[in-house]
FIFI-313055 format. One record per residue: residue in one letter; chain; z, x, y of N, C-alpha, C in turn. Coordinates in pm, 1 decimal. Atoms other than C-alpha are relative to their C-alpha. Example, Ala and Ser with C-alpha at 12.3 -4.5 7.8 and 13.67 -1.06 7.14 Angstrom:
<sites>
SITE residuo cadena      nup    neast   nnorth     caup   caeast  canorth      cup    ceast   cnorth
SITE       A      A      0.0     89.0   -119.0    780.0   1230.0   -450.0      0.0     90.0    120.0
SITE       S      A     -6.0    -82.0   -119.0    714.0   1367.0   -106.0     73.0    -77.0    109.0
</sites>
This chain:
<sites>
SITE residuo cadena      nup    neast   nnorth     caup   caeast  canorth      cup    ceast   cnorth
SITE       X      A   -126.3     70.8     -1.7  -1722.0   -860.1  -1430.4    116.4     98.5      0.4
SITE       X      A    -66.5   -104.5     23.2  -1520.7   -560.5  -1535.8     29.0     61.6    137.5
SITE       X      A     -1.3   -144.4    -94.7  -1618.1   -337.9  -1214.6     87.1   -131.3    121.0
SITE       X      A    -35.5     44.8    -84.4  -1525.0   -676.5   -994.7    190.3      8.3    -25.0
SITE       X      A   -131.6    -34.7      6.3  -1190.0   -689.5  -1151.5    111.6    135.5    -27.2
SITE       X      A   -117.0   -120.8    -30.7  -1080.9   -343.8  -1154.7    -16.5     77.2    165.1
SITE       X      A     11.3      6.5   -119.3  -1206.3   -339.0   -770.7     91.5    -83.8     49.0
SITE       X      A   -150.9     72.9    -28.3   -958.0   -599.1   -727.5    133.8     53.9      5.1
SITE       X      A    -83.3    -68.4     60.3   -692.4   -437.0   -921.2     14.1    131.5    124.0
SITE       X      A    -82.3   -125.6   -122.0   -752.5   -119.5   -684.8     21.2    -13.6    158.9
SITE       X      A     -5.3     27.6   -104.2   -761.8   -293.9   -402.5    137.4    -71.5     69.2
SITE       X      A   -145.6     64.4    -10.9   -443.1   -488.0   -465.0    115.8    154.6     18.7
SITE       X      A    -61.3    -88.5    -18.2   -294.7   -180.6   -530.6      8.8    115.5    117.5
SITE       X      A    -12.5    -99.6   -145.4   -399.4     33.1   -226.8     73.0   -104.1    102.8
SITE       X      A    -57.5     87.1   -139.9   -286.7   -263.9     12.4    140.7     14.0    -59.8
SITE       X      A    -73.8     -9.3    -19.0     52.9   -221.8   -165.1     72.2     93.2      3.9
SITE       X      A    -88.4   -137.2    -36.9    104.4    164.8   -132.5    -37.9    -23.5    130.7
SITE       X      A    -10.4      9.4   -118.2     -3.8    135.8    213.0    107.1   -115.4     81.3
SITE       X      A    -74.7     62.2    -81.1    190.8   -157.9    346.0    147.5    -62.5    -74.9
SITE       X      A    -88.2     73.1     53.6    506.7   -358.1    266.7     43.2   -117.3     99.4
SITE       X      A    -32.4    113.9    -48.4    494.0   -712.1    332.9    139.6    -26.9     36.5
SITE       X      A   -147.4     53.3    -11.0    878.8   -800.2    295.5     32.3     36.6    107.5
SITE       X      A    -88.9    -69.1   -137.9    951.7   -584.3    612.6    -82.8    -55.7    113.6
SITE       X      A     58.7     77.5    -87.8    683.2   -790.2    822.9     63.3   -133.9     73.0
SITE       X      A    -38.7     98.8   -116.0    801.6  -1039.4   1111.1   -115.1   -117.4    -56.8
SITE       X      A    111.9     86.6    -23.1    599.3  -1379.6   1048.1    -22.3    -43.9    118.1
SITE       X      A      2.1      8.4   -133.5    406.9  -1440.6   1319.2    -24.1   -155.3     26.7
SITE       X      A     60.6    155.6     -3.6    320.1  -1785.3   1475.0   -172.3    -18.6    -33.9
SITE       X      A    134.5     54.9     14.0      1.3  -1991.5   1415.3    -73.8     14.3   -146.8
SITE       X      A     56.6     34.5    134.5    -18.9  -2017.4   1030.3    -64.3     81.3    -38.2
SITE       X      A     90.0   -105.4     85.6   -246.9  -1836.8    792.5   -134.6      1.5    -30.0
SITE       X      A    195.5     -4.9     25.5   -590.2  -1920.7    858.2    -67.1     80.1     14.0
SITE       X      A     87.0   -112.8      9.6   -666.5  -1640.4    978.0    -32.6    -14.0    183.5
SITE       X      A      7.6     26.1   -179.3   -671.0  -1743.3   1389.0     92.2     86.7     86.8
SITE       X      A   -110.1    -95.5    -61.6   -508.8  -1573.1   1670.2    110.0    -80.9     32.1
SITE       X      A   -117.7     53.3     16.6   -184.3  -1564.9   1638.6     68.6      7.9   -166.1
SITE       X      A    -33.6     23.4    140.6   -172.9  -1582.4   1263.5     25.3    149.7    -71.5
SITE       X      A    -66.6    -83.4     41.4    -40.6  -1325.4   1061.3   -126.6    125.3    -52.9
SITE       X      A     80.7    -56.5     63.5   -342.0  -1235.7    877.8   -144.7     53.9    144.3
SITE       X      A     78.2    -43.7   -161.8   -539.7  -1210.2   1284.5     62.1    120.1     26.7
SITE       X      A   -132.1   -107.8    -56.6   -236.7   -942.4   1379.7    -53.3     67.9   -155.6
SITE       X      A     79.2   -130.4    103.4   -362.3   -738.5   1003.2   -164.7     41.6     35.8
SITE       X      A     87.0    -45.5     -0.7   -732.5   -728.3   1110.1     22.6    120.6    128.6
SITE       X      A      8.7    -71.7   -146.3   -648.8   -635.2   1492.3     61.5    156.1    -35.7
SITE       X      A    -47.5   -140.4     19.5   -410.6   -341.1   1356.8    -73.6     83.8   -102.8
SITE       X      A     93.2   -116.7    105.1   -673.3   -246.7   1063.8   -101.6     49.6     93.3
SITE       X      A     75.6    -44.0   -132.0   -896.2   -222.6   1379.4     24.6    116.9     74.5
SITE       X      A    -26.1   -126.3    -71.5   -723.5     -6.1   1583.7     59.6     67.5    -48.4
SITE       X      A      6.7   -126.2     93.6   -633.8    213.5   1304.7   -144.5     65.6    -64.6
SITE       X      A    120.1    -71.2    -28.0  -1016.2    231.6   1224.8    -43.1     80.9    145.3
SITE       X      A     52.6    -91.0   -146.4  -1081.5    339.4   1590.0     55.8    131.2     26.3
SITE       X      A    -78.4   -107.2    -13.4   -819.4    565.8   1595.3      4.7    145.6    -53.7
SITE       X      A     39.8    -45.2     92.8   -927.0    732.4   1303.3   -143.5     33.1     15.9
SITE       X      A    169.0     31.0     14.6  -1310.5    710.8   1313.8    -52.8     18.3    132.5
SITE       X      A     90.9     48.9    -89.3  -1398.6    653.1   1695.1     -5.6    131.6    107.9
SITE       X      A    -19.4   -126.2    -17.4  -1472.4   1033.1   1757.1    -45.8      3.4    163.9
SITE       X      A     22.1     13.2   -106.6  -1659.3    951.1   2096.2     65.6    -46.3    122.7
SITE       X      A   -155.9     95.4    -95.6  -1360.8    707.5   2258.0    -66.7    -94.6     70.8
SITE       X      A     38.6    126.4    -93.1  -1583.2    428.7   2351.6     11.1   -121.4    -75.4
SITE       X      A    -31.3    131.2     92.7  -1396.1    192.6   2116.4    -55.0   -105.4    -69.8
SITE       X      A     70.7     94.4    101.8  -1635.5     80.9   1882.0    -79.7     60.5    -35.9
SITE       X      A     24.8   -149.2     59.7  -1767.5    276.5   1596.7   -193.8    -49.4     28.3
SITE       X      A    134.9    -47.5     60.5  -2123.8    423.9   1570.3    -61.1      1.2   -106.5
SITE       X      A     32.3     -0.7    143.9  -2357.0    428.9   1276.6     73.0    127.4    -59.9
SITE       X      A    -19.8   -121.6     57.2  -2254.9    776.4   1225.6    173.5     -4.0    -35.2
SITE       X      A   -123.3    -18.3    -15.0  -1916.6    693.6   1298.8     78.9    -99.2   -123.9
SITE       X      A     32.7    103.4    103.2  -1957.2    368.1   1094.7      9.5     56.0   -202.1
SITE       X      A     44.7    -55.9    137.8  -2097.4    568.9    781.8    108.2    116.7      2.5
SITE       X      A   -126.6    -83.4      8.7  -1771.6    831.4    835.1     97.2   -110.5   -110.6
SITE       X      A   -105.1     67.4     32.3  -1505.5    562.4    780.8    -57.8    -79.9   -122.6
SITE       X      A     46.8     64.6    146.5  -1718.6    374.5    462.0    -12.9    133.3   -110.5
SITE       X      A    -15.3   -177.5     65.1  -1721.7    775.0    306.1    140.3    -17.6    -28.9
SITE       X      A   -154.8    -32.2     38.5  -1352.4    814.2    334.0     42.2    -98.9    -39.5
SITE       X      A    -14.8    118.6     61.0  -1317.0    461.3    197.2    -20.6    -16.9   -144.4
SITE       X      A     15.2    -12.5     99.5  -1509.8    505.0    -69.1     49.9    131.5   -103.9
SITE       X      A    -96.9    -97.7     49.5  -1317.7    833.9   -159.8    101.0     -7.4    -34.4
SITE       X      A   -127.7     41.4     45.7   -987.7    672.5   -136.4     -3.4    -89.9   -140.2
SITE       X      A     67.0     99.3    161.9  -1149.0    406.6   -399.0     -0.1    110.4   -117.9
SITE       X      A     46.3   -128.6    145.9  -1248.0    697.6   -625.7    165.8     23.4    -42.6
SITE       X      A   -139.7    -36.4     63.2   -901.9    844.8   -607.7     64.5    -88.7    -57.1
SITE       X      A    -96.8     87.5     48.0   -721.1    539.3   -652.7    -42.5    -49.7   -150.0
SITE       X      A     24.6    -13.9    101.9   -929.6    501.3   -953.0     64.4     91.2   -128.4
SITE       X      A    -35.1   -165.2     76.2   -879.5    843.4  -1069.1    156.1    -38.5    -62.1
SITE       X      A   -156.2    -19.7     12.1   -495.9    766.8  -1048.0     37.1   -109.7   -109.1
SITE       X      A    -24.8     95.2    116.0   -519.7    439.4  -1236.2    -64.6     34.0   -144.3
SITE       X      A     54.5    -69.6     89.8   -736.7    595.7  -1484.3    123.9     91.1   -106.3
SITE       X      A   -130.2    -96.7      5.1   -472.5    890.3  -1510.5    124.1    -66.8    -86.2
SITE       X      A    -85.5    120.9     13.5   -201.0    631.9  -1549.0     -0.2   -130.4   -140.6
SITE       X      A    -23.4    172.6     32.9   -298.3    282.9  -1732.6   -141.6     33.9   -133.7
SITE       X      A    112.7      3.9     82.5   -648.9    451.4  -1954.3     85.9     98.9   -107.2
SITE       X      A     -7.5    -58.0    160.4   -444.9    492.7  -2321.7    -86.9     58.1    -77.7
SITE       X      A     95.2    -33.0     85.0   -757.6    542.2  -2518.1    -66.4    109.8     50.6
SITE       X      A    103.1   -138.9    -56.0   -890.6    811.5  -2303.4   -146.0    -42.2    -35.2
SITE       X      A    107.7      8.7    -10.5  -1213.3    667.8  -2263.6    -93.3    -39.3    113.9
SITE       X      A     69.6     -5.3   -173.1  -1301.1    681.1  -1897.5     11.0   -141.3     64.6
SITE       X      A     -3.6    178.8    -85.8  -1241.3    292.7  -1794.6    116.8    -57.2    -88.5
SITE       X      A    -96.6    112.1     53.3   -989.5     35.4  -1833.8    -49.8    -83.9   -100.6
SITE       X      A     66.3     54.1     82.0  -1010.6   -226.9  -2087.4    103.0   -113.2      0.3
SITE       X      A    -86.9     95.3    -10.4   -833.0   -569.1  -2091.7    162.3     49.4    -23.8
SITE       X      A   -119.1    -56.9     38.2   -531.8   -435.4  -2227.2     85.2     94.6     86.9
SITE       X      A    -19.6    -71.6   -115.0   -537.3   -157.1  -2011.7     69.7    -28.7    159.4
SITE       X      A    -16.8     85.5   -119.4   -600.1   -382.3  -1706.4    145.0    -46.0     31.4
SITE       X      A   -132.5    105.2    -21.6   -324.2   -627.2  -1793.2    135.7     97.5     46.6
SITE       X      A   -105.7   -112.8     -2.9    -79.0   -311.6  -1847.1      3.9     40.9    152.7
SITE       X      A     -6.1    -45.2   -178.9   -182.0   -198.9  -1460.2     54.5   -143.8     98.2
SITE       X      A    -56.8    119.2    -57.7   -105.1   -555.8  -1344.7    166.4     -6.9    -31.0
SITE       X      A    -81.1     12.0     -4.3    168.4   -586.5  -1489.5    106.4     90.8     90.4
SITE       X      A    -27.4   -135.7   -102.1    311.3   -227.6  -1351.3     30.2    -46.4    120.3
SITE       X      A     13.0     73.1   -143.3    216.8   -354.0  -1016.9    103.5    -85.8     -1.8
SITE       X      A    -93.4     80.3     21.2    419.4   -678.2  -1068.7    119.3     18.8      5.1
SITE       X      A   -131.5    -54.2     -5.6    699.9   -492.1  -1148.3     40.7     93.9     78.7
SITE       X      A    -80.4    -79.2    -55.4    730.9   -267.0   -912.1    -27.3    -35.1    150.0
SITE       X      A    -13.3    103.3    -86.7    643.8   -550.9   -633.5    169.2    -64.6    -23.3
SITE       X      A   -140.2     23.4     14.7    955.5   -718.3   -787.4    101.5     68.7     47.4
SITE       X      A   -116.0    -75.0    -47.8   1142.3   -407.7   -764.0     24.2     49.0    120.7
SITE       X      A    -16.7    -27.7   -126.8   1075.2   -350.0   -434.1     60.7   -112.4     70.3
SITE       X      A    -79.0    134.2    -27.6   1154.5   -718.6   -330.2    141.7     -7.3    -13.2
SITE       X      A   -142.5     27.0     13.5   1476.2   -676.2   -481.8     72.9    107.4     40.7
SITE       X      A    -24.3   -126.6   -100.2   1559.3   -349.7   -343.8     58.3    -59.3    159.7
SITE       X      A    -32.3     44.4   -127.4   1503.7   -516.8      4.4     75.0   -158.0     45.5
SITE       X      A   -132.9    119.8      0.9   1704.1   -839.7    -61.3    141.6     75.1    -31.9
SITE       X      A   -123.9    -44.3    -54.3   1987.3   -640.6   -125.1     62.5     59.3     98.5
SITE       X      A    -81.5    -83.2   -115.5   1989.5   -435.0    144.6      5.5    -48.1    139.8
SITE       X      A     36.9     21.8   -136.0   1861.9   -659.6    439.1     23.6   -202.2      7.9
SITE       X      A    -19.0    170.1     29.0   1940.3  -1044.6    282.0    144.3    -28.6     73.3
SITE       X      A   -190.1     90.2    -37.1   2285.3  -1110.9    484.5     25.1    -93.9    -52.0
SITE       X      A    -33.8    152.2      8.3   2290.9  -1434.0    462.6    -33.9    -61.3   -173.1
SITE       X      A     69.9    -32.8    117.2   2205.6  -1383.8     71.6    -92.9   -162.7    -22.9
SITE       X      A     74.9    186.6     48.0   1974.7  -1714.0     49.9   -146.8     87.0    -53.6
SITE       X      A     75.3    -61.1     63.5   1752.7  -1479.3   -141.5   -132.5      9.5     56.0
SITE       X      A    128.0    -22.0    -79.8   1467.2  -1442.4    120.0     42.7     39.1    128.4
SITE       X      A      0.4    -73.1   -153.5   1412.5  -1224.8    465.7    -17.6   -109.4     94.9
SITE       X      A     37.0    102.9   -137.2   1442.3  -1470.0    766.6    -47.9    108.2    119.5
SITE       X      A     69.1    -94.1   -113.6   1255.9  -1309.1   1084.9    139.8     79.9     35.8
SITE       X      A   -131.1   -144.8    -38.7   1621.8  -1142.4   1175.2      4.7    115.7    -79.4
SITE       X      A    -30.2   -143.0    118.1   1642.6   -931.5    829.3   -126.8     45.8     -9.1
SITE       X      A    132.4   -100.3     31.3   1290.1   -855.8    832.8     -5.2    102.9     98.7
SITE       X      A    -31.7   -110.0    -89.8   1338.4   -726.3   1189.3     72.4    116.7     -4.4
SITE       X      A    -86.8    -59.4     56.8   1633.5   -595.8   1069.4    -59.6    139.7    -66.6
SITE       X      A     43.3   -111.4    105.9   1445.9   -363.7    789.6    -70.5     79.6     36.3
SITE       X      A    109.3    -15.3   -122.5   1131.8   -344.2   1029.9    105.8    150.6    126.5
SITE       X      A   -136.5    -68.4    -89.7   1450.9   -137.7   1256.8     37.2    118.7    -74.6
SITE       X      A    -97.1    -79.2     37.1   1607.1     58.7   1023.6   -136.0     89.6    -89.2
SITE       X      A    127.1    -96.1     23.7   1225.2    182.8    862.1    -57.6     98.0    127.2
SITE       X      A     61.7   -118.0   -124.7   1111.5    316.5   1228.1    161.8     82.5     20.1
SITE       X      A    -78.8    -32.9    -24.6   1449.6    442.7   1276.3     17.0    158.8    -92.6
SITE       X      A      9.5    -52.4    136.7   1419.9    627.6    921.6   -100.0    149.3     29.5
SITE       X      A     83.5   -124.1    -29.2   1116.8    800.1   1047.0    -29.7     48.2    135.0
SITE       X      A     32.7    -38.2   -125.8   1098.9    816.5   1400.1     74.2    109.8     86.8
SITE       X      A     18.1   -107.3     -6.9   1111.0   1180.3   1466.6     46.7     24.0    159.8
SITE       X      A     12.1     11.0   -143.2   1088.6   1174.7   1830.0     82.8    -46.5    109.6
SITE       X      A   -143.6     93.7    -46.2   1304.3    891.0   1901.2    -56.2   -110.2    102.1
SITE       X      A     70.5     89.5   -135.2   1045.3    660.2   2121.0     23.9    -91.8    -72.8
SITE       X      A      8.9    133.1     44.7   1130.1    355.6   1899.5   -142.9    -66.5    -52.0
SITE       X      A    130.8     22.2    134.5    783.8    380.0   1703.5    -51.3    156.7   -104.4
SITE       X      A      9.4   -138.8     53.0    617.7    584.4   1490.7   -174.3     17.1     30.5
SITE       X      A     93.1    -49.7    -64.8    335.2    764.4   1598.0   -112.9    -16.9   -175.8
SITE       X      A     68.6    -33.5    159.8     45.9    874.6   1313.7     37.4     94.3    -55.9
SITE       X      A    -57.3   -111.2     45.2    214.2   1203.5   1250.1    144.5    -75.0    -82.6
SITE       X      A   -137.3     56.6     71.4    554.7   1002.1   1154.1    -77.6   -109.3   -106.6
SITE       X      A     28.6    111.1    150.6    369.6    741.0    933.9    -43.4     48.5    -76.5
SITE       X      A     70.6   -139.8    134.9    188.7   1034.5    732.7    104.2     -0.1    -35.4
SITE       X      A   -101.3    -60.3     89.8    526.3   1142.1    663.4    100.8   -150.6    -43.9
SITE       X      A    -27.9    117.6    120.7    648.3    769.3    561.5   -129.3     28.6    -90.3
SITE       X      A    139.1     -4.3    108.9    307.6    771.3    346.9     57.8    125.8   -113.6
SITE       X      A    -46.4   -103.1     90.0    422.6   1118.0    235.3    123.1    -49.3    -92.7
SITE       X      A   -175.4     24.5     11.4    805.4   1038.3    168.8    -52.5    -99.0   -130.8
SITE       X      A     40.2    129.9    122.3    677.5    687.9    -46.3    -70.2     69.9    -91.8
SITE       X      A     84.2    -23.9     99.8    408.4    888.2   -246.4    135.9     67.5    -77.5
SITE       X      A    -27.1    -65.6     86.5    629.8   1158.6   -325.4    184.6    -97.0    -74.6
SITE       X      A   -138.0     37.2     50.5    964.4    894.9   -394.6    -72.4    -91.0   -111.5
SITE       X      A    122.0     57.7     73.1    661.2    691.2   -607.3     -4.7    108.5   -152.7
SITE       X      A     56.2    -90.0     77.8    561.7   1022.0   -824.2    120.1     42.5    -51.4
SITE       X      A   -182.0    -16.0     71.1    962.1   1098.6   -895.5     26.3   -106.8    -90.7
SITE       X      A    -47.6    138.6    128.0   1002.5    746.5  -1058.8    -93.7     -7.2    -98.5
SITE       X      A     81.6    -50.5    144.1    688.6    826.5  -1270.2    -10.7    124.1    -58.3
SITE       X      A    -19.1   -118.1     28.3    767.1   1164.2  -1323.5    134.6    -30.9   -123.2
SITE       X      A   -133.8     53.8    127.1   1116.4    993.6  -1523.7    -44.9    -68.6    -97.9
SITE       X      A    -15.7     72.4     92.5    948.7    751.0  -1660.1   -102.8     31.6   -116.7
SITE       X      A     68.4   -106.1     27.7    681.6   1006.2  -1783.2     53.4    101.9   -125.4
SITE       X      A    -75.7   -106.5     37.2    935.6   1256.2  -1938.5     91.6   -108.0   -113.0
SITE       X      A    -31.0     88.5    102.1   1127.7    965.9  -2109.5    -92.6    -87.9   -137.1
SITE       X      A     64.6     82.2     52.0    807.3    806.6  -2268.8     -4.5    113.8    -99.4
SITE       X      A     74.5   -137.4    122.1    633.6   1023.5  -2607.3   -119.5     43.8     57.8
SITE       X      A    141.8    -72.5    -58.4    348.7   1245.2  -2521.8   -107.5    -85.7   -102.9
SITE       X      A    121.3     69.0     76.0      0.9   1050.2  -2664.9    -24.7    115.1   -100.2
SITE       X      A     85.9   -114.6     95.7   -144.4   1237.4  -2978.8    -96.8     10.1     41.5
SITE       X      A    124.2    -67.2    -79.8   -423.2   1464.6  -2894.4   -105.6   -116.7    -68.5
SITE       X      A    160.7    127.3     45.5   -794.0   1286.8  -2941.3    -25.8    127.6   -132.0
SITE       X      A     61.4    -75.5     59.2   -929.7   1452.3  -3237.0   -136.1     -9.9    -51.9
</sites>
């Protein structure tokens, strides 16, 4: 029960250092999961970011070998992201979370979902009715490739989204680096 919900927990959390909903366009055709639907347009692009990544031969569709690559570096990112919540959210220093723990990493999360939400309602809400309509998401969607696009082709390549990825970790590790330095150091274990 434990391992399912802190697999959750890191799973929630990797989908929200990697992406940010609020700056997404909704697409047509609802949320079932059909083409057209929002959540069809996340598999197709987790797709051709696996291929892109993984499909060392170029005949667009992985191999066992190629297969058993991309479930490796998967399960590595898992580890780390562990490691980091570990690092982070395990008070007792005793190698795993523990309800308390847990809740404390949820919450975290929560709050710094909020604070991102509200971040991007101030800066992209015109019409302040306290939610992104497809213009301000475009809007944000605009002024993020703009932010990083290096080049100037009006996207960002994989070299420019490393360095959003970069840019977020290290503007991420600054706000816990304050809030780090403001907290008390734990007493040693003795």
């Amino acid at each position: 029960m434990r391992t399912k919900i802190l697999g959750s927990l890191l799973s929630l959390l990797g989908l929200i250092l990697l992406t940010t909903a609020s700056t997404r366009a909704e697409e047509p055709g609802g949320s079932d999961g059909g083409p057209g639907s929002r959540r069809h347009g996340d598999r197709l692009m987790m797709r051709h970011r696996l291929l892109k990544r993984f499909d060392t031969d170029g005949d667009h569709k992985l191999s066992d070998q190629e297969r058993a690559a991309a479930k490796e570096a998967r399960k590595a990112c898992r580890e780390k992201r562990h490691e980091m919540l570990l690092k982070k959210f395990d008070t007792n220093h005793d190698g795993k979370l523990d309800d308390a723990e847990r809740a404390a990493a949820k919450e975290a999360v929560k709050e710094r979902m909020e604070k991102h939400r509200a971040k991007m309602l101030e800066k992209f809400d015109t019409n302040k009715d306290g939610k992104l309509d497809e213009a301000e998401r475009a809007a944000a969607k605009e002024a993020f490739i703009k932010k990083y696009d290096t080049n100037g082709d009006g996207k960002l390549d994989e070299a420019e989204r490393a360095a959003a990825r970069e840019a977020r970790k290290a503007r991420h590790q600054g706000e816990n680096a304050t809030k780090v330095t403001t907290e008390p150091a734990p007493s040693p274990i003795k």
